[in-house]
N, C-alpha and C positions, 0 to 999 in steps of 0.2 A: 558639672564638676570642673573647678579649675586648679589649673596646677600653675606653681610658681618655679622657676628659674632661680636657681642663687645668685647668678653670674646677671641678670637684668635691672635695671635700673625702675626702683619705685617711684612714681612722682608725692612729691610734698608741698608741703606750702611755703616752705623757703627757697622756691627754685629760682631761674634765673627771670629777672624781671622781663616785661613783655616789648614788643616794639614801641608802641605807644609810649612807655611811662620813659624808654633812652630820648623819644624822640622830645616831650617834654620837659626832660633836662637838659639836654640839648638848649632845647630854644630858650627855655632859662639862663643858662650860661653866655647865651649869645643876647641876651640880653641884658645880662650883667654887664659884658663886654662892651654892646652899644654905650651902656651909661656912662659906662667910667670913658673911654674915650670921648664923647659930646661932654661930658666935665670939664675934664683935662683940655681938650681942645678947644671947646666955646670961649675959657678965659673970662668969665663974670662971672665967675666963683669966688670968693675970698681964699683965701689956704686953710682958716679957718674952719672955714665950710668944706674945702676940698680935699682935705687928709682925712677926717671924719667919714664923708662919703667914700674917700677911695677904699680907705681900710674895712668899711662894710660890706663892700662889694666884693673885696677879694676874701672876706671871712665868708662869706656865702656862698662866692664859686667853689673853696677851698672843701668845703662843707660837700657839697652838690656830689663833687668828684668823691670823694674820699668816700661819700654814702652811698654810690651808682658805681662806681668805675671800679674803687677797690673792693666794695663789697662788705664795705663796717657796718654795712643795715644790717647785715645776716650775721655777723660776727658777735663772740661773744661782748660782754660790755666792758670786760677788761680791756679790748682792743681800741676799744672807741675811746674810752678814759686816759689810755697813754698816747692815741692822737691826738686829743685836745688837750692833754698836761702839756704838748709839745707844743704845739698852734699858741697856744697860750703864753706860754713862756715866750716865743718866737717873739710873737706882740708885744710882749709887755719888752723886750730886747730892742725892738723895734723902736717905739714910743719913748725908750731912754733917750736913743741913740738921736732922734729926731730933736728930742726935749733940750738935748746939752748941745744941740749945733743953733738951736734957736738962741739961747744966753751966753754961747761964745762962738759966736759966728763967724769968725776970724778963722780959729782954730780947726782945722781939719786935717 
């Protein structure tokens, strides 16, 4: 016969993720990190090639955190939909801003 507690905590399957899977995003992100730094830093990248690749990376680590760190895996999908309406717009803000310094480059 068992008895339950109101006051006790039931375990689910949305609980908090395990050590393993922080420590794998972790090395992910540090990963990420390596890349874009040996990018940036190596210099036989075109800008072409290197705004492309940076902005991937940091949509990824952006990604990484906000689905481990904040917790928008477990949240509802609303949550996750008005972070990336934002991420999104952020970029495409971004990608103007970059766009119009390339065709008036003078201008800043």
């Amino acid at each position: 016969m068992t008895t339950e507690h109101a006051g006790e905590a039931q375990p689910h399957s949305n609980g908090p993720s395990g050590v393993r899977t922080h420590l794998l995003v972790a090395v992910l992100l540090a990963m990420c990190t390596a890349i874009a730094f040996g990018a940036v830093g190596g210099g036989v990248l075109p800008k072409a090639v290197l705004l492309p690749l940076i902005t991937v990376l940091a949509i990824a680590q952006i990604t990484l955190q906000a689905a481990f760190y904040m917790h928008l895996r477990r949240d509802r999908r609303l949550f996750s939909l008005v972070f990336a309406s934002a991420a999104l717009l952020a970029l495409f803000i971004g990608w103007t801003v970059w766009y119009l310094l390339q065709i008036h480059p003078g201008r800043t």
